[in-house]
KEVO-104748 format. One record per atom (N, C-alpha, C, O): x, y, z; residue number from 0; residue in one letter; atom name. Coordinates in pm, whole numbers. Each point is the difference from the previous one (the first is absolute). Example, Ala and Ser with C-alpha at 12.3 -4.5 7.8 and 13.67 -1.06 7.14 Angstrom:
% residues 2
{{1319; -569; 780}; 0; 'A'; 'N'}
{{-89; 119; 0}; 0; 'A'; 'CA'}
{{90; 120; 0}; 0; 'A'; 'C'}
{{104; -2; 66}; 0; 'A'; 'O'}
{{-139; 107; -138}; 1; 'S'; 'N'}
{{82; 119; 6}; 1; 'S'; 'CA'}
{{-77; 109; 73}; 1; 'S'; 'C'}
{{51; 111; 17}; 1; 'S'; 'O'}
END
This chain:
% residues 106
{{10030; -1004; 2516}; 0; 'X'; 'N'}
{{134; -49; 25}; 0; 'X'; 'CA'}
{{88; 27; -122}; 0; 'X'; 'C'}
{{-45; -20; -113}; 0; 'X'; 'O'}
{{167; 63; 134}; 1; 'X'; 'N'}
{{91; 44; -132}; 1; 'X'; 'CA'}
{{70; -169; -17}; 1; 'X'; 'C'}
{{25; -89; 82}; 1; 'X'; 'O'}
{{-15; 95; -183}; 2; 'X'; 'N'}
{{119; -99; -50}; 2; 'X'; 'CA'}
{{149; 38; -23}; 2; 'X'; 'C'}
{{47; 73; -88}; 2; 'X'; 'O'}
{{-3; -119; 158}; 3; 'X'; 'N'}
{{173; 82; -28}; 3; 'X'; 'CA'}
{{51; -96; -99}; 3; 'X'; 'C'}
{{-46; -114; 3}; 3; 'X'; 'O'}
{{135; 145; -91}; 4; 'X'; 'N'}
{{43; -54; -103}; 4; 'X'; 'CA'}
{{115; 63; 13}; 4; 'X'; 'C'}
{{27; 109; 50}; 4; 'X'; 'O'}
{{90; -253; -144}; 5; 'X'; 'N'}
{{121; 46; 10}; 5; 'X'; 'CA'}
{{61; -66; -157}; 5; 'X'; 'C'}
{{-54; -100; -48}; 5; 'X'; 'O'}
{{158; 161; -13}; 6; 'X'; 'N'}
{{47; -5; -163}; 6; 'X'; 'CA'}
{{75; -69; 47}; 6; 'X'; 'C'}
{{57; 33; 104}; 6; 'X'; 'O'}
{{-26; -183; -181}; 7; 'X'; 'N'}
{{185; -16; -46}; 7; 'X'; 'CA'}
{{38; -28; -83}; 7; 'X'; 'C'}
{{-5; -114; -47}; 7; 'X'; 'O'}
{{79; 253; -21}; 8; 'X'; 'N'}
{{46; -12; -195}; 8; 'X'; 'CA'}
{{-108; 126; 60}; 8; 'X'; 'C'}
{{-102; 8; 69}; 8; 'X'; 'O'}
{{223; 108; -161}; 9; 'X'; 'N'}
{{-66; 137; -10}; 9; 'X'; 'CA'}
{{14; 45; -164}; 9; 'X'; 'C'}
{{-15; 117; -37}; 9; 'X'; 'O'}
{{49; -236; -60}; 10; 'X'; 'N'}
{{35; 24; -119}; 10; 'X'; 'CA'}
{{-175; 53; -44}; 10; 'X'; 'C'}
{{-84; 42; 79}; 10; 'X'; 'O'}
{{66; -65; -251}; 11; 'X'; 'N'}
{{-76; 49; -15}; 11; 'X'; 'CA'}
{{-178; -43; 33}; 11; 'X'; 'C'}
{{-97; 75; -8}; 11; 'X'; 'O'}
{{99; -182; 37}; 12; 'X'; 'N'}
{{-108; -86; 20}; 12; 'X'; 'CA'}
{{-46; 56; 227}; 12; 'X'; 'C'}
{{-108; 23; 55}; 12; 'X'; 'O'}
{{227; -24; -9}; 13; 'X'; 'N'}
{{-18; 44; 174}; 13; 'X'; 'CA'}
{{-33; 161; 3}; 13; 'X'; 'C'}
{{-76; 55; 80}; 13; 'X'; 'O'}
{{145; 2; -175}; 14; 'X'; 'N'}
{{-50; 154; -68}; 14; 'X'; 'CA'}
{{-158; 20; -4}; 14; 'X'; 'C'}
{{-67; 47; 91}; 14; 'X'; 'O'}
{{10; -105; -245}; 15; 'X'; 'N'}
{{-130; 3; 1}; 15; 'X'; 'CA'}
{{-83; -88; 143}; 15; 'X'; 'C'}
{{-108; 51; 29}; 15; 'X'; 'O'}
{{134; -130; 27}; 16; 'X'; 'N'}
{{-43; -36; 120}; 16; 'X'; 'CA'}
{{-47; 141; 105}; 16; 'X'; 'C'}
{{-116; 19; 36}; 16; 'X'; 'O'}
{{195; 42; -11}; 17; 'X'; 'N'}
{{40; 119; 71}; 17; 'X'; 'CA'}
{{-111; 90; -84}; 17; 'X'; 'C'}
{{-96; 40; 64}; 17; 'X'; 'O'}
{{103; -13; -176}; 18; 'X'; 'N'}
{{-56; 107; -55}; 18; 'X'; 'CA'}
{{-134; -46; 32}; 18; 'X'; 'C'}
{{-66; 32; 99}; 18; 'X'; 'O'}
{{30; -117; -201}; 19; 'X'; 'N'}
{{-175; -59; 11}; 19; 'X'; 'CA'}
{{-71; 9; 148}; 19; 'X'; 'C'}
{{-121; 23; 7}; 19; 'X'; 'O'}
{{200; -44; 111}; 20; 'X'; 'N'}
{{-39; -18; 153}; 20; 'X'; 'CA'}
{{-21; 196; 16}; 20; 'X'; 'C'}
{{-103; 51; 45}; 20; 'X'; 'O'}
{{188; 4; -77}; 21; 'X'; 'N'}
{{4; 161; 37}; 21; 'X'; 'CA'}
{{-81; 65; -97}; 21; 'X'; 'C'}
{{-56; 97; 50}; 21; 'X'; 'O'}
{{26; -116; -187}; 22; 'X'; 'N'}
{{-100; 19; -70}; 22; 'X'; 'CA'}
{{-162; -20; 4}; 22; 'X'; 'C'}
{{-91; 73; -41}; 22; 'X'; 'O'}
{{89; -189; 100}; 23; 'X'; 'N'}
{{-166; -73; 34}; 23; 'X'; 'CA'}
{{-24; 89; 102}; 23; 'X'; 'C'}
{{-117; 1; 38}; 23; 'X'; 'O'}
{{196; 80; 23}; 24; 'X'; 'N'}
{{-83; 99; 113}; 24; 'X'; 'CA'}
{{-41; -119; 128}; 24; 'X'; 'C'}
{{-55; 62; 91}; 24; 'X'; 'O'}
{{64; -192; -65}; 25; 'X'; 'N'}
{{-46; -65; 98}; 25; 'X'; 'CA'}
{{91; 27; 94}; 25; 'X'; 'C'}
{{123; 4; -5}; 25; 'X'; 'O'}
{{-240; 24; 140}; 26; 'X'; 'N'}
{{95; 15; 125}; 26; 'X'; 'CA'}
{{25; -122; 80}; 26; 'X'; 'C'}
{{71; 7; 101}; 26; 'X'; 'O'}
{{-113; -95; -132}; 27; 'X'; 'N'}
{{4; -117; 62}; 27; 'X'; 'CA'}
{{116; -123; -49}; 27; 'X'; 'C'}
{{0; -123; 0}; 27; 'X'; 'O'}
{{54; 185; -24}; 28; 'X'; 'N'}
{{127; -88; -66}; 28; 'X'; 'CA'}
{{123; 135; 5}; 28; 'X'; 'C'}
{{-12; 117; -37}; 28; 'X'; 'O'}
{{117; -182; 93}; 29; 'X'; 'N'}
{{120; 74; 9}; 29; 'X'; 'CA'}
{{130; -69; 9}; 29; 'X'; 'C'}
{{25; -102; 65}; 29; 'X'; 'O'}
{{66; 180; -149}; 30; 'X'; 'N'}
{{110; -82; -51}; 30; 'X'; 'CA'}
{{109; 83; 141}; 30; 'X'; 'C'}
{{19; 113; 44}; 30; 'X'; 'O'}
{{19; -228; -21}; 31; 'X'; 'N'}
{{125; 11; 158}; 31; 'X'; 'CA'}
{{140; -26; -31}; 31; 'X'; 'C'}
{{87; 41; 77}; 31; 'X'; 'O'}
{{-59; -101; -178}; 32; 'X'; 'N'}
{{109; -22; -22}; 32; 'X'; 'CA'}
{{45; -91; -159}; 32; 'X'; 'C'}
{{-70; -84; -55}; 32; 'X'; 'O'}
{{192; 129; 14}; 33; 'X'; 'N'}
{{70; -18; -152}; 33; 'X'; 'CA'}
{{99; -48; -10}; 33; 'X'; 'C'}
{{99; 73; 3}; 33; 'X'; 'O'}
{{-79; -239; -22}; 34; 'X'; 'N'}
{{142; -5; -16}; 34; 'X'; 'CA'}
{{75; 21; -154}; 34; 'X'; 'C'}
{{-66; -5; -104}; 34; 'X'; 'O'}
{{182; 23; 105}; 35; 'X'; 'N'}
{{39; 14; -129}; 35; 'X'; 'CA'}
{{123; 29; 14}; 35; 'X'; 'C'}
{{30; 92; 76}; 35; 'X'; 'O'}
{{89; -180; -161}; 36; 'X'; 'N'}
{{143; 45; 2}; 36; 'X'; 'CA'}
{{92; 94; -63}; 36; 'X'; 'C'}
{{123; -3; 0}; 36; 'X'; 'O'}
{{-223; 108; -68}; 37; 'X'; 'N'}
{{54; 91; -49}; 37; 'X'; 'CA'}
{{-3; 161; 103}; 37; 'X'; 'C'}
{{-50; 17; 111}; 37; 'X'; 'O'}
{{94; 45; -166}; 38; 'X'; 'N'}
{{28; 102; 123}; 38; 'X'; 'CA'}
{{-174; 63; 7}; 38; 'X'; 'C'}
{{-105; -28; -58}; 38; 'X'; 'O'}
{{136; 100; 136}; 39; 'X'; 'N'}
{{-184; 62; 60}; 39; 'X'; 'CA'}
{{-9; 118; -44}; 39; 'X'; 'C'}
{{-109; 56; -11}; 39; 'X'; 'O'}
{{227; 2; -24}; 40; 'X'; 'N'}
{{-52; 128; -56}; 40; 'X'; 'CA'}
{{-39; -38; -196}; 40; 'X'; 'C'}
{{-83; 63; -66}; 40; 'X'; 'O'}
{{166; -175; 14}; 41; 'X'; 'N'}
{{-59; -20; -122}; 41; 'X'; 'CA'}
{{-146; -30; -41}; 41; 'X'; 'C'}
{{-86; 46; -75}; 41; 'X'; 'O'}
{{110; -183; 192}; 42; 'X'; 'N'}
{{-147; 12; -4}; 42; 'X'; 'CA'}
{{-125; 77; 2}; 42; 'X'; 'C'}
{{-82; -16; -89}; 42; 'X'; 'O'}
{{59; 117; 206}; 43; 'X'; 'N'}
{{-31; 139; -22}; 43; 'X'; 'CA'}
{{16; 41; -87}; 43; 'X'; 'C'}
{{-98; 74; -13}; 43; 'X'; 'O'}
{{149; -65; -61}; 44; 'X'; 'N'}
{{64; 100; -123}; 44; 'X'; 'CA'}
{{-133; -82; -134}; 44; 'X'; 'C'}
{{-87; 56; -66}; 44; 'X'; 'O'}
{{127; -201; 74}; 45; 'X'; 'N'}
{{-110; -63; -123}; 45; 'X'; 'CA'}
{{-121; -12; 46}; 45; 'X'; 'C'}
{{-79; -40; -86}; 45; 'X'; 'O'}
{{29; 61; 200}; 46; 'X'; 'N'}
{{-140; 3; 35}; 46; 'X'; 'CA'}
{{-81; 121; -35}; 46; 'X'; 'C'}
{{-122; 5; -21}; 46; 'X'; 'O'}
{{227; 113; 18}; 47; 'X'; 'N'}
{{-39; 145; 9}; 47; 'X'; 'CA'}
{{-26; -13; -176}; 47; 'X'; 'C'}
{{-105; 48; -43}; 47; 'X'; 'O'}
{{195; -107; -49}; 48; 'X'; 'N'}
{{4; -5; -150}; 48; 'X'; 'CA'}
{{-19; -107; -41}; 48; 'X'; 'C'}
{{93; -79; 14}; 48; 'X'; 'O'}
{{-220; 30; -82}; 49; 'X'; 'N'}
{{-16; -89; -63}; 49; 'X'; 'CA'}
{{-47; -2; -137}; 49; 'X'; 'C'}
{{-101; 56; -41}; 49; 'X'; 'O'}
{{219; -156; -56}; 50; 'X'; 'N'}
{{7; 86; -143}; 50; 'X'; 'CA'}
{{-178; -61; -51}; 50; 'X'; 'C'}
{{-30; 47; -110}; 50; 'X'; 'O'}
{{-65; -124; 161}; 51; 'X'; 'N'}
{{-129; 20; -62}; 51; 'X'; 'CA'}
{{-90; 19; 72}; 51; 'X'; 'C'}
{{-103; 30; -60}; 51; 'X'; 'O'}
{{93; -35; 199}; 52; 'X'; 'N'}
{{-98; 77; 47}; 52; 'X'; 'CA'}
{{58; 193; 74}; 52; 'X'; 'C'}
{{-77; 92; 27}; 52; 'X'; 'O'}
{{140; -91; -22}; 53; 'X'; 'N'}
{{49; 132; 11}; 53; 'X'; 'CA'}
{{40; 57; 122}; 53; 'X'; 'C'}
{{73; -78; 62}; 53; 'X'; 'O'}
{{-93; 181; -4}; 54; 'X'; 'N'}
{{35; 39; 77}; 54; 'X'; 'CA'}
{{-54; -46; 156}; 54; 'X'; 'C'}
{{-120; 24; 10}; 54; 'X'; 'O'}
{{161; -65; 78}; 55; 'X'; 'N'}
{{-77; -64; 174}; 55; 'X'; 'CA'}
{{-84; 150; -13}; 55; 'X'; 'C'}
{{25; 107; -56}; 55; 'X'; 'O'}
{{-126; -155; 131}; 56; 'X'; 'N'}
{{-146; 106; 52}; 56; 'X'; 'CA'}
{{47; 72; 100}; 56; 'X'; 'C'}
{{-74; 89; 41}; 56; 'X'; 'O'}
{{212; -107; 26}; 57; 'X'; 'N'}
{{0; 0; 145}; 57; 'X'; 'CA'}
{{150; 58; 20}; 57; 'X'; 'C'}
{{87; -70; -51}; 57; 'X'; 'O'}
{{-50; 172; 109}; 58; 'X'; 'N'}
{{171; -69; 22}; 58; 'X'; 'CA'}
{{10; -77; 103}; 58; 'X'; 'C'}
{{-71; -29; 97}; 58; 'X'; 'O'}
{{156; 4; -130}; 59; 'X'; 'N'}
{{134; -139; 27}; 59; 'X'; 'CA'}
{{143; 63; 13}; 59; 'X'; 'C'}
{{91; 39; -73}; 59; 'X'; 'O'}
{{-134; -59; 264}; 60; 'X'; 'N'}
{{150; 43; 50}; 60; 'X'; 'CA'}
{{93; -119; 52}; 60; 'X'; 'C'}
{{-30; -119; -10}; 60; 'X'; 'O'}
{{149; 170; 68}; 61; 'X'; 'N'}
{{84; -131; 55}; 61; 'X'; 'CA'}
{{25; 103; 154}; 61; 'X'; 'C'}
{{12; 121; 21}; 61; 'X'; 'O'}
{{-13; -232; 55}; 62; 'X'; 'N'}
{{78; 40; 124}; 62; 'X'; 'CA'}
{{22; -100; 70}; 62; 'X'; 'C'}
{{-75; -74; 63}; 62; 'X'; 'O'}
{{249; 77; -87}; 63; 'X'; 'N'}
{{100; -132; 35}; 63; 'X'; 'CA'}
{{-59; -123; -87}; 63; 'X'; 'C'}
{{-13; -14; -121}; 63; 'X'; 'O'}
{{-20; -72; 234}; 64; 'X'; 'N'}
{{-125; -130; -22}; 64; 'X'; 'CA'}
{{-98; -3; -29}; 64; 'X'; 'C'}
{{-36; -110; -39}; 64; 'X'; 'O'}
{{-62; 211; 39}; 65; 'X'; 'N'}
{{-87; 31; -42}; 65; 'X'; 'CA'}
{{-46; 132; -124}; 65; 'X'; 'C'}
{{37; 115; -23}; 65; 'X'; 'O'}
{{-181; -252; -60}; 66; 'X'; 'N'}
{{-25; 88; -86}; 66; 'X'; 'CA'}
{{-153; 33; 23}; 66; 'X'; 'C'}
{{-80; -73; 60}; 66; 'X'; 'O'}
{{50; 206; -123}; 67; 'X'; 'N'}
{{-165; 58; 49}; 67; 'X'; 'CA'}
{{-87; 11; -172}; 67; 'X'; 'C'}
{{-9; 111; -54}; 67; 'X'; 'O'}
{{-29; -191; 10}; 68; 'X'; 'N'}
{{-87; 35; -126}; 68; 'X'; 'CA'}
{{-112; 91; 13}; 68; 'X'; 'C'}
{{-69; 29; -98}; 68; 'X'; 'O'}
{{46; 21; 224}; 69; 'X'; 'N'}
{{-120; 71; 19}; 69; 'X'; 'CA'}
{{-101; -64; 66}; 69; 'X'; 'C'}
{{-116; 38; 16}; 69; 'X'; 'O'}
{{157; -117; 13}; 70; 'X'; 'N'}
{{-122; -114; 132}; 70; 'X'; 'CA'}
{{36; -65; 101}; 70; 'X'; 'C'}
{{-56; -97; 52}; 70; 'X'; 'O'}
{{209; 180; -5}; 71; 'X'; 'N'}
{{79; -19; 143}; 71; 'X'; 'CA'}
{{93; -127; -8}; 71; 'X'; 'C'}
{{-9; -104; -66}; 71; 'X'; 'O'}
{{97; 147; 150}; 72; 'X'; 'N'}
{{134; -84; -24}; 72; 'X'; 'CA'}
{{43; -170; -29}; 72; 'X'; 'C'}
{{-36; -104; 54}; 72; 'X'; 'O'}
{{109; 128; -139}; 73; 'X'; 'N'}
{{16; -182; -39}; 73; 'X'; 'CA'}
{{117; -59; 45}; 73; 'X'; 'C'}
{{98; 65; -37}; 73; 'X'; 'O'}
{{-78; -131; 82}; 74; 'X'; 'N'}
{{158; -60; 49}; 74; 'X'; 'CA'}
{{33; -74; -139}; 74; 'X'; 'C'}
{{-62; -72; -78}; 74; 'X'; 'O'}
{{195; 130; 87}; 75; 'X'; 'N'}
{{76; -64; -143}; 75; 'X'; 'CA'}
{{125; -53; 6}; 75; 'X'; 'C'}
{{95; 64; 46}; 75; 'X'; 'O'}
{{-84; -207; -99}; 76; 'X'; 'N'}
{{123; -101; 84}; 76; 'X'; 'CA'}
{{31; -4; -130}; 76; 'X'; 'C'}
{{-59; 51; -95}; 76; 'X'; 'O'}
{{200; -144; 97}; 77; 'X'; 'N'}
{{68; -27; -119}; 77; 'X'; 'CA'}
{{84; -129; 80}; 77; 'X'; 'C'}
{{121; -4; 25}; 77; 'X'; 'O'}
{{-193; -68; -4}; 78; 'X'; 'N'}
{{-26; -187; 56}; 78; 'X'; 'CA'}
{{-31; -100; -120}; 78; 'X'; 'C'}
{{-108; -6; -60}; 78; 'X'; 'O'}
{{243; -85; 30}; 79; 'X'; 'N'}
{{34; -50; -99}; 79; 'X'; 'CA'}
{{-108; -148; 69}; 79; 'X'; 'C'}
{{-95; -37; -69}; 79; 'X'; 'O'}
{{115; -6; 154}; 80; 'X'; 'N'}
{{-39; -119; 47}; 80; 'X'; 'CA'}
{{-143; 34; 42}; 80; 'X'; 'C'}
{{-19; 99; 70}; 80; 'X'; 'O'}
{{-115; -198; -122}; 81; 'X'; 'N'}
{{-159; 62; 44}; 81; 'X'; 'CA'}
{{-3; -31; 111}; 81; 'X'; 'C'}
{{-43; 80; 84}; 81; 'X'; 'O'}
{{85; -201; -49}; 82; 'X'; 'N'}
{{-1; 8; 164}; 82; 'X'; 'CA'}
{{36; 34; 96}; 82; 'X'; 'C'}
{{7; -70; 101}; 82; 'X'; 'O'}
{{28; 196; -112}; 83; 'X'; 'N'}
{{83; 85; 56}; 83; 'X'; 'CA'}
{{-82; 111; -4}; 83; 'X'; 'C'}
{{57; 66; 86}; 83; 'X'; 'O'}
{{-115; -23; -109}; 84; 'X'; 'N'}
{{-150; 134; -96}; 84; 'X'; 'CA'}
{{-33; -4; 111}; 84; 'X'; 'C'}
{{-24; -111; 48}; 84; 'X'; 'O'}
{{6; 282; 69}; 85; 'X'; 'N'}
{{-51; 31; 74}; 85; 'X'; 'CA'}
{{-175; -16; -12}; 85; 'X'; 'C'}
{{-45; 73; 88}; 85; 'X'; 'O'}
{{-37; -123; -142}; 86; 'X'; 'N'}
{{-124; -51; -43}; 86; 'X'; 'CA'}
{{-78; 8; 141}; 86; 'X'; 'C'}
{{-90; 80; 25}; 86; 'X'; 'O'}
{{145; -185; 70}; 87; 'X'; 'N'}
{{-34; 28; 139}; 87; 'X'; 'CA'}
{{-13; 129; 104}; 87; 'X'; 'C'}
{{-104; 45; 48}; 87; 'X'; 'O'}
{{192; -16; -36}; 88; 'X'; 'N'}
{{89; 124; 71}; 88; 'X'; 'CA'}
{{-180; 139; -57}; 88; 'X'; 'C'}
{{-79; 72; 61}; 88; 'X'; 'O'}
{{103; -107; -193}; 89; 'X'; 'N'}
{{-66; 115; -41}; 89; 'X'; 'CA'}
{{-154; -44; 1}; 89; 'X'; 'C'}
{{-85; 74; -50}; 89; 'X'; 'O'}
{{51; -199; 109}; 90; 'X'; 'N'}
{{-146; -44; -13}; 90; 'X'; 'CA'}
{{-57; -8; -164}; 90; 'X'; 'C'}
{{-79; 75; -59}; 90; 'X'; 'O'}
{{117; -140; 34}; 91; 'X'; 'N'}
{{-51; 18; -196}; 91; 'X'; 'CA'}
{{-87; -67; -24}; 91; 'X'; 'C'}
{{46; -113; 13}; 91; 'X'; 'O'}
{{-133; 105; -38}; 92; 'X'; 'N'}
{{-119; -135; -50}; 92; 'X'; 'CA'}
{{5; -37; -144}; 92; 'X'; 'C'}
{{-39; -116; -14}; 92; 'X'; 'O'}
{{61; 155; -60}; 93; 'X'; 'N'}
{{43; -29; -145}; 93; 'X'; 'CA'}
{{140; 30; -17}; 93; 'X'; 'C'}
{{51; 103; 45}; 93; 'X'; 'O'}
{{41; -236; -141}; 94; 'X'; 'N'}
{{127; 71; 4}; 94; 'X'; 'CA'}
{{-22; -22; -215}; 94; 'X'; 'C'}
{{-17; -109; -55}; 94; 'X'; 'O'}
{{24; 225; -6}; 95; 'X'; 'N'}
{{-21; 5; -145}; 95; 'X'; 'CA'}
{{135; -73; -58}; 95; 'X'; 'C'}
{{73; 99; 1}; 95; 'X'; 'O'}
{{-17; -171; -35}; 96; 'X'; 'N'}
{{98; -81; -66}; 96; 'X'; 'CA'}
{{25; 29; -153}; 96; 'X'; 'C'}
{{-26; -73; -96}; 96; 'X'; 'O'}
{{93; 215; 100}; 97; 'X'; 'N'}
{{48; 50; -144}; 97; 'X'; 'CA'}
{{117; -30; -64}; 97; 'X'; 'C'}
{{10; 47; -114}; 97; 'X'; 'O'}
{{105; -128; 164}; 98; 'X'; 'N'}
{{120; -4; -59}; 98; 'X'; 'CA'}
{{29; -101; -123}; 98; 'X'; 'C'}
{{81; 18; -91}; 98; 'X'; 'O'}
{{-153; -113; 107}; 99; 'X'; 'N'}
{{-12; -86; -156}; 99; 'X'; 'CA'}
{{87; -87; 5}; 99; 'X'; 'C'}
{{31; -71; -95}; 99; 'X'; 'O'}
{{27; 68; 228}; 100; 'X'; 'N'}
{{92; -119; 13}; 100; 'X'; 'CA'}
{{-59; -149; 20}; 100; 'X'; 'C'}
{{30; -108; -51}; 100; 'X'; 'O'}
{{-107; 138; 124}; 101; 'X'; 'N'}
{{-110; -148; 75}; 101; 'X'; 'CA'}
{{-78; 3; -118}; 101; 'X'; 'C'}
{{-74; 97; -19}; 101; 'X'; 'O'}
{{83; -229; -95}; 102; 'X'; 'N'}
{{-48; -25; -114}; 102; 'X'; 'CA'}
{{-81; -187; 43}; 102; 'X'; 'C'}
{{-79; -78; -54}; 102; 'X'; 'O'}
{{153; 82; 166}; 103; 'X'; 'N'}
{{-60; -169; 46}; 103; 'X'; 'CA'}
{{-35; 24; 93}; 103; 'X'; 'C'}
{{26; 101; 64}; 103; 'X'; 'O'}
{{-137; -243; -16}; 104; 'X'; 'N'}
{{-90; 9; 118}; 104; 'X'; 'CA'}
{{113; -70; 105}; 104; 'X'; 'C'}
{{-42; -34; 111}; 104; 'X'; 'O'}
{{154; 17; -138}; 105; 'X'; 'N'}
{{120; -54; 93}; 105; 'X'; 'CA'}
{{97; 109; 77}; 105; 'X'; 'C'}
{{92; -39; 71}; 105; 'X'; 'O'}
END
C-alpha cells in the first residue's frame, strides 16, 4: 500500500521533506500534493538549487498546478487557511506540517 503524503510550507524544511522522500528511492510513499504561498515556479526553481545539498537528482518541472520532481505529479495550492487544504479531495494519509506557524498545541 503507498502512503500518499502531502507538504504545507514549501520553505526550506517542506523542501528537504520532498527531497529525503524522492531520494530514499521508496515506492511506497508518495507525495500528492504542496501547499505553499509563494509562486510555483519559485519554488521549483529552490528545489532544483539547494545552496548545501546541491543540485535535485531529478528534474523538476511545472505545469500550471502542477509540479513533477520525477515521481509523478503533485498538486500545488497556495491556500492561506489549513482548513481549506485539498488533503481530502487528493486522499492524503499524512499531511507533513512545514510552515512554522503552528508553534502551540492550540
Amino acid at each position: 500500500m503507498t502512503v500518499r503524503v502531502a507538504i504545507n510550507g514549501f520553505g526550506r524544511i517542506g523542501r528537504l521533506v520532498l527531497r529525503a522522500i524522492v531520494e530514499s528511492g521508496r515506492k511506497d510513499i508518495e507525495v500528492v500534493g504542496v501547499n505553499d504561498l509563494g509562486p510555483i515556479e519559485t519554488n521549483a526553481h529552490l528545489l532544483r538549487h539547494d545552496s548545501v545539498h546541491g543540485k535535485f537528482p531529478h528534474a523538476v518541472t511545472v505545469d500550471g498546478d502542477t509540479m513533477d520532481a520525477g515521481r509523478g505529479p503533485i498538486k500545488v495550492t497556495a491556500v492561506r487557511n489549513p482548513a481549506e487544504l485539498p488533503w481530502k479531495e487528493l486522499k492524503v494519509d499524512i499531511a507533513m506540517e512545514c510552515t512554522g506557524i503552528f508553534t502551540s498545541k492550540e
